[in-house]
C-alpha positions as CSV (number, residue, x, y, z in Angstrom):
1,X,-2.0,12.0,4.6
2,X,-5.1,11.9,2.4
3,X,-3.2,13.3,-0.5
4,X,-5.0,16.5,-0.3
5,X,-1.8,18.4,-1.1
6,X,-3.2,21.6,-1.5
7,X,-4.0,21.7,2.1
8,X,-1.1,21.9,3.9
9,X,-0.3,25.1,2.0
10,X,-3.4,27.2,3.1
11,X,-2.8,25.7,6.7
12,X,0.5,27.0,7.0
13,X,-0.5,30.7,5.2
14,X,-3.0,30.2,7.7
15,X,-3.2,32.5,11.1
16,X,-1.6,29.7,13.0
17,X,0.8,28.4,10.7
18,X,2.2,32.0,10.2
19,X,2.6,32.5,14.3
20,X,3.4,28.3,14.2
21,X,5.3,28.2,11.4
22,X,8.8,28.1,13.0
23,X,7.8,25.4,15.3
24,X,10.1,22.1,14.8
25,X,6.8,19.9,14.6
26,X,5.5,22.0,11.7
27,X,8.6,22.2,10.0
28,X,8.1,18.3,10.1
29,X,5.1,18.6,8.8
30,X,5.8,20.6,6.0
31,X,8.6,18.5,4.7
32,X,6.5,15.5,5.0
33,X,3.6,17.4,2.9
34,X,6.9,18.2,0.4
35,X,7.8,14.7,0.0
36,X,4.1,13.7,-0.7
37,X,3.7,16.2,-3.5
38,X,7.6,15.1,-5.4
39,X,5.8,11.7,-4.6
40,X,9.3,10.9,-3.6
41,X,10.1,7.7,-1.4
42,X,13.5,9.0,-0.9
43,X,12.6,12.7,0.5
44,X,10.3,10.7,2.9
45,X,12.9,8.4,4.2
46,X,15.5,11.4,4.7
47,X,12.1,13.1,6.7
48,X,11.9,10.3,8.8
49,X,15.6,9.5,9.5
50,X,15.8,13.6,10.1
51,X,13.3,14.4,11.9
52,X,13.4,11.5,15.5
53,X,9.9,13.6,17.3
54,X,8.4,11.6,14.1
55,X,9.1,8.7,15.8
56,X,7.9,9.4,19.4
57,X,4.5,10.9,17.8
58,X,2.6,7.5,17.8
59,X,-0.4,9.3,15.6
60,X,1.8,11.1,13.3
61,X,4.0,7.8,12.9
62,X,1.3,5.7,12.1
63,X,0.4,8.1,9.1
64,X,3.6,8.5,7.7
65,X,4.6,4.6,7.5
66,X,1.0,4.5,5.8
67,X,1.9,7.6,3.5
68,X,5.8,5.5,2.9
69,X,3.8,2.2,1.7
70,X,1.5,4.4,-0.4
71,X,4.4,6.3,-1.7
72,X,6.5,3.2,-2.7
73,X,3.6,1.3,-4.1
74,X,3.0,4.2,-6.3
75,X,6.6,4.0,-7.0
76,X,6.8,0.7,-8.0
77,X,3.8,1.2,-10.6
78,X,5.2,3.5,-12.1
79,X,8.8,1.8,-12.3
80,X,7.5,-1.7,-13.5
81,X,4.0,-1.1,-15.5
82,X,5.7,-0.9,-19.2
83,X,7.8,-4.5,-18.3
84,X,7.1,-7.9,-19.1
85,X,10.2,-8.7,-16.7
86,X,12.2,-6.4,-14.4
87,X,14.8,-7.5,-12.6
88,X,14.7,-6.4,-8.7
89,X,18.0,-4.7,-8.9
90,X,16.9,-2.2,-11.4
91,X,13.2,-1.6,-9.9
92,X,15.4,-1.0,-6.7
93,X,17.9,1.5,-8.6
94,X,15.5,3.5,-10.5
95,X,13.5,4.4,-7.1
96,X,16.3,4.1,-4.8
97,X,16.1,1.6,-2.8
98,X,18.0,-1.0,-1.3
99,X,17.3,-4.7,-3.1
100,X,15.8,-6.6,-0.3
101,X,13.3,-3.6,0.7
102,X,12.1,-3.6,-2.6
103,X,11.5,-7.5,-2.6
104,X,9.9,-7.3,0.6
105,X,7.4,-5.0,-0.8
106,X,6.4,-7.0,-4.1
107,X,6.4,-10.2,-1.5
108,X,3.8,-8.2,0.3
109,X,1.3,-7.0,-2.3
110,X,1.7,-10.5,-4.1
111,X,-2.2,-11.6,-3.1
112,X,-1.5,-15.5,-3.7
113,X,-4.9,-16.7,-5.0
114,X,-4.8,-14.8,-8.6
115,X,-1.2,-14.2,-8.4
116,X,-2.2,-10.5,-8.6
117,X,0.4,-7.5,-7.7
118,X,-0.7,-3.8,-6.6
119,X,-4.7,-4.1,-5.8
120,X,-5.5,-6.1,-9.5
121,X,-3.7,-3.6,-11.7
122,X,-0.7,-5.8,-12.5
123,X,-0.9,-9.7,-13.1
124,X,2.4,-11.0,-12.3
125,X,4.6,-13.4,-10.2
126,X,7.7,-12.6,-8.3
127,X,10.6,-14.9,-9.6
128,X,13.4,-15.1,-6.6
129,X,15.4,-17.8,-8.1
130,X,15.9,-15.0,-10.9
131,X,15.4,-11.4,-8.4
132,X,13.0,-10.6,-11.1
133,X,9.5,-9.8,-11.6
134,X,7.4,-11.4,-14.1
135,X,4.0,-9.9,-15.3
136,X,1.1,-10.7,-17.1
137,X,-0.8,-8.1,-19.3
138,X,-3.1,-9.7,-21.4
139,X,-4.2,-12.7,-18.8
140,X,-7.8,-13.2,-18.5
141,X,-9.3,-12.9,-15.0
142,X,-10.3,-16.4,-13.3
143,X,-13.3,-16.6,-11.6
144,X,-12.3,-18.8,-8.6
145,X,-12.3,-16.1,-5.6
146,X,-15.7,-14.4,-6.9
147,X,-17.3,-18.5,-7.3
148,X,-15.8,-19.5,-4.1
149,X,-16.7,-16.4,-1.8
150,X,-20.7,-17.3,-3.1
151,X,-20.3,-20.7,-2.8
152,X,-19.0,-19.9,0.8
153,X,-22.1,-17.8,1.7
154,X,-24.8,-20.3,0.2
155,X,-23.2,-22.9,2.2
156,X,-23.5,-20.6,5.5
157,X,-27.3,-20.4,4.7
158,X,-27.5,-23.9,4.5
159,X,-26.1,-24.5,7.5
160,X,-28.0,-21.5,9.3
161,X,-31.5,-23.5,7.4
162,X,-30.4,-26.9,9.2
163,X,-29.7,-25.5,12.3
164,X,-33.5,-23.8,12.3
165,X,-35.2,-27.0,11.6
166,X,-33.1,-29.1,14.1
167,X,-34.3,-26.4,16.2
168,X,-38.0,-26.9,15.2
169,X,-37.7,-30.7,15.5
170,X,-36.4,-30.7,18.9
171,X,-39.4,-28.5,20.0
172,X,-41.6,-31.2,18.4
């Protein structure tokens, strides 16, 4: 889960994992830790839909749907980072994924003040008129959030300043 892949290996030629080893929640386990290390989205939705004590684990299903989004984020850099513009249907057939799924996902990393996809390592916007993603290499970074998030906190000391000397006066 923390992509420590080399860990599930000496836990399972462990003591416990060999008298475990047979037991249907490590098996889980195990194909979960496979999946991680093909970084394959696909092998992790087959784990998932195979595997139903995944979904009555509240723990374990928490990590995985983490581990899924990382796994398809990851997958979706790699898919679109050499495009200007990618149309959804082949980012969604190169990591295999239904259309809408894939749309969904861009929708959600799309951070709508700098128009910025995948935690500032892509510039782009998503074009749904066109089911295609447009992206922006070379576009300079604006300074707006940064400007406004200080302006924000010098106007909260301002306010906390007033609210002092109102204090003061009332006293007086």
């Amino acid at each position: 889960m923390r992509n420590a892949k080399d860990e599930i290996t000496q836990l399972l030629n462990g003591k416990y994992g060999l008298k475990y080893g047979s037991e249907p929640q490590v098996l889980t386990v195990k194909a979960v830790s496979n999946a991680n290390s093909k970084e394959s989205i696909v092998a992790l939705r087959d784990v998932i839909q195979n595997h139903p004590d995944i979904q009555q684990d509240e723990v374990l299903n928490t990590h995985i749907r983490s581990l899924y989004d990382n796994l398809l984020e990851k997958n979706l850099f790699k898919v679109i980072e050499s495009y200007t513009k990618v149309e959804l249907s082949h980012i969604s057939k190169k990591i295999k994924l239904d259309e809408i799924t894939v749309e969904r996902k861009l929708a959600e990393m799309y951070i709508f003040y700098s128009c910025r996809i995948l935690d500032k390592k892509i510039q782009g916007t998503l074009d749904q008129a066109h089911h295609c993603l447009i992206l922006y290499h070379d576009l300079p970074c604006d300074d707006l959030y940064p400007n406004s998030e200080k302006l924000m906190g010098n106007l909260d000391t301002v306010i906390d300043k007033l609210f002092e000397r109102s204090l003061q006066l009332k006293k007086v």
